[in-house]
C-alpha positions, 0 to 999 in steps of 0.5 A, spaced: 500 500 500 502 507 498 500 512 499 500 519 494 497 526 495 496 531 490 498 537 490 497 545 487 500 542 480 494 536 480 489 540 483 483 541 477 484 535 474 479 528 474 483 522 477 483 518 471 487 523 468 492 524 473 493 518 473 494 517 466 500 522 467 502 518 473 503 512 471 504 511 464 506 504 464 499 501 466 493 500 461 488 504 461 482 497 462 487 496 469 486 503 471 478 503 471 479 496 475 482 497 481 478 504 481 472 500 481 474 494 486 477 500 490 484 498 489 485 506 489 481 510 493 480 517 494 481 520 502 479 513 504 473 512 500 470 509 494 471 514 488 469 515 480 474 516 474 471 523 474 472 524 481 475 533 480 482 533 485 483 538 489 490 539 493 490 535 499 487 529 497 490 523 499 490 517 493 490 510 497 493 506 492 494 498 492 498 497 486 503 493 483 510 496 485 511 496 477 507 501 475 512 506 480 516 508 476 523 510 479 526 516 479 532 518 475 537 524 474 538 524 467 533 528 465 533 527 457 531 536 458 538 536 461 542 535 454 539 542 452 542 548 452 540 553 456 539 558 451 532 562 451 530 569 449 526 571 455 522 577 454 518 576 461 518 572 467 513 572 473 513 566 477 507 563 473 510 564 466 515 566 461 514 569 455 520 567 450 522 570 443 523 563 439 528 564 433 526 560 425 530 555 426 528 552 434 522 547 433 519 548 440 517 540 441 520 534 439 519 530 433 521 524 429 528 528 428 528 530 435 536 531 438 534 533 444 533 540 443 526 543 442 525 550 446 520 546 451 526 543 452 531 548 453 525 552 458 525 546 463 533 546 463 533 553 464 527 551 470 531 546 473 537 550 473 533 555 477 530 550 483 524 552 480 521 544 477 524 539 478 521 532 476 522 528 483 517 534 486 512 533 480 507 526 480 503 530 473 505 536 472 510 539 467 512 547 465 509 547 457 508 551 451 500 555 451 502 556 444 506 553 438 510 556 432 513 552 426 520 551 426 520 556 420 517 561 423 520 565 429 516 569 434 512 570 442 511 563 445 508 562 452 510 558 457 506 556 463 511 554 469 504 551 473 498 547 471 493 552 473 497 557 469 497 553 463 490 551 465 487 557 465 491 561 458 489 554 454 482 556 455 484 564 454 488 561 448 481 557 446 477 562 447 480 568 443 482 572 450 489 573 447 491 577 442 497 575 438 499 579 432 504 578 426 509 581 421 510 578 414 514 580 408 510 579 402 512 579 394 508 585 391 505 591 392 498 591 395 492 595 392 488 594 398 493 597 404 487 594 408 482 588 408 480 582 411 480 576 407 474 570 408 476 564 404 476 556 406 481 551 408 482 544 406 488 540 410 492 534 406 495 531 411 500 527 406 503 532 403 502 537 410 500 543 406 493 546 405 489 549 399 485 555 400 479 555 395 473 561 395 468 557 396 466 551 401 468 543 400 466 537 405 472 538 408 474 545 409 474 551 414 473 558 413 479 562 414 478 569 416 485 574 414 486 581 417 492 585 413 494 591 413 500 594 410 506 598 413 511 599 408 512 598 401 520 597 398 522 595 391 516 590 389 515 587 397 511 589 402 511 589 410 504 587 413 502 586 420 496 581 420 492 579 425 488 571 425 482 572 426 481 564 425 487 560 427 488 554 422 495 550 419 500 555 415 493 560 414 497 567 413 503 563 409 496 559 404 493 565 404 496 571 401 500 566 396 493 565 394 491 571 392 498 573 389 503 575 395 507 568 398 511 570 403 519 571 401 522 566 404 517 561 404 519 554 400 512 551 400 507 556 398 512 561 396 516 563 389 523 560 390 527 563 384 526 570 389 527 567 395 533 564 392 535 572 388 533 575 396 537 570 399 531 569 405 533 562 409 526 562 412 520 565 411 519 572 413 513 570 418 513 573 426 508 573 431 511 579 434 506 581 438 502 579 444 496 582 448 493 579 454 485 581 452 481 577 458 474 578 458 473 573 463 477 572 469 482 570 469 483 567 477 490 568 479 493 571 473 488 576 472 494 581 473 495 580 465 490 582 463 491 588 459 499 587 458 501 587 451 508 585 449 513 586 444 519 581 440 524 586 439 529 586 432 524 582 428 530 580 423 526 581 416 524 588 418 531 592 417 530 590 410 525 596 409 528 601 413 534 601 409 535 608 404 531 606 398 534 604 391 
């Protein structure tokens, strides 16, 4: 018999998904078991799978000691490097630049180096997470950006801050806005584009068309252009949906790639430009909360800038 109890971390969650998390060697069909026949209680008492724990409960648990996994030290996190563009930093969260190049979670080429990597490195060197003291929480992103693409990442240093702006993220409370350089000159210098969307996961691209089809979503697209420099222009744009490789799909649909985009783009003027990633940059950040926000409430209304977007020097240089 041992015994588990939850902290802040835990708190907010059912139990079958804190355990899920806590042991993640044991099948799903023997969890629901030992919750039925009482081998997990909750303060003492039988208990349902969508029982909601709050810090302080006590887990009774009598479980095979092979479902608690030991601890180890050599956390893969560690082989990270320490390297992170922190714009701000509360002990909720940290704001970070992420530069075109760092892909912010694992992938199927993963080396060790991701940008949540390098945030629970920077944590664990700081005293502020460490696994040991953790049963299901980890530090997490709110919100991803391709590895081509460079720009304002949130990250969440506790559960309840990542609970409460994945919801705000869900429910368009944050405002987040981009800059782009795009080929051609605009003849609208504002406007908002409508148009669908349709995913090909083989190909992982998407095709934007005027008119609906049985598996497309409507894209909403605001612009509106900055400045204008030989035959290219610099937008900020704001997502008014939030859909795959939307802002690079859709200006290349109506006749304006982005430079430096090799999937939707013209690579003969990336080439000539000599642009390695796309000119895309979330660059902006605005906490609009419309409803509360609990302990981060103090947020609300901020509004944070990536500084030296990389691209922009381009159109403050003496004209040709």
């Amino acid at each position: 018999m041992r015994t588990v109890e939850i902290g802040a971390n835990d708190a907010g969650q059912r139990l079958d998904k804190f355990l899920s998390k806590k042991f993640k060697n044991m099948p799903k069909a023997l969890m629901y078991k030992y919750i039925r026949t009482k081998h997990i209680k909750l303060n003492g008492k039988k208990c349902d799978i969508s029982a909601k724990l709050q810090a302080g409960d006590i887990l009774t648990m009598y479980i095979k000691d092979e479902f608690f996994e030991p601890v180890k030290d050599d956390y893969d996190f560690l082989k990270a490097p320490v390297k992170l563009d922190i714009i701000y930093e509360d002990k909720n969260i940290l704001l970070l630049n992420k530069k075109p190049g760092l892909i912010v979670h694992p992938d199927e080429n993963y080396h060790f180096d991701s940008l949540i990597a390098r945030v629970q490195h920077y944590l664990y060197d700081k005293g502020e997470y460490d696994p040991k003291d953790e049963q299901s929480f980890a530090p997490a992103l709110v919100n991803r950006i391709d590895r081509n693409t460079g720009g304002i990442v949130i990250a969440a240093k506790t559960a309840e801050a990542l609970r409460v702006l994945n919801q705000k993220l869900k429910d368009r409370e944050l405002e987040k806005l981009y800059l782009c350089t795009a080929v051609g000159i605009f003849k609208k210098k504002e406007a908002l584009l409508i148009d669908y969307l349709e995913k090909n996961e083989k190909q992982n691209r998407v095709y934007i068309s005027n008119k609906p089809t049985p598996n497309s979503k409507t894209i909403k697209t605001k612009y509106r252009v900055l400045a204008e420099k030989d035959q290219f222009s610099l937008l900020e744009v704001d997502l008014l949906t939030g859909r795959t490789h939307q802002i690079r799909a859709h200006l290349a649909y109506i006749g304006h790639p982005l430079l430096g985009d090799g999937k939707y783009g013209k690579n003969e003027i990336n080439r000539k430009m000599g642009y390695k990633w796309q000119a895309l940059y979330s660059y902006k950040l605005i906490f609009k909360f419309t409803t509360p926000a609990g302990s981060l409430d103090y947020l609300n209304g901020m509004s944070f800038t990536a500084p030296d977007v990389w691209f922009t020097d381009f159109f403050s240089k003496t004209q040709n």
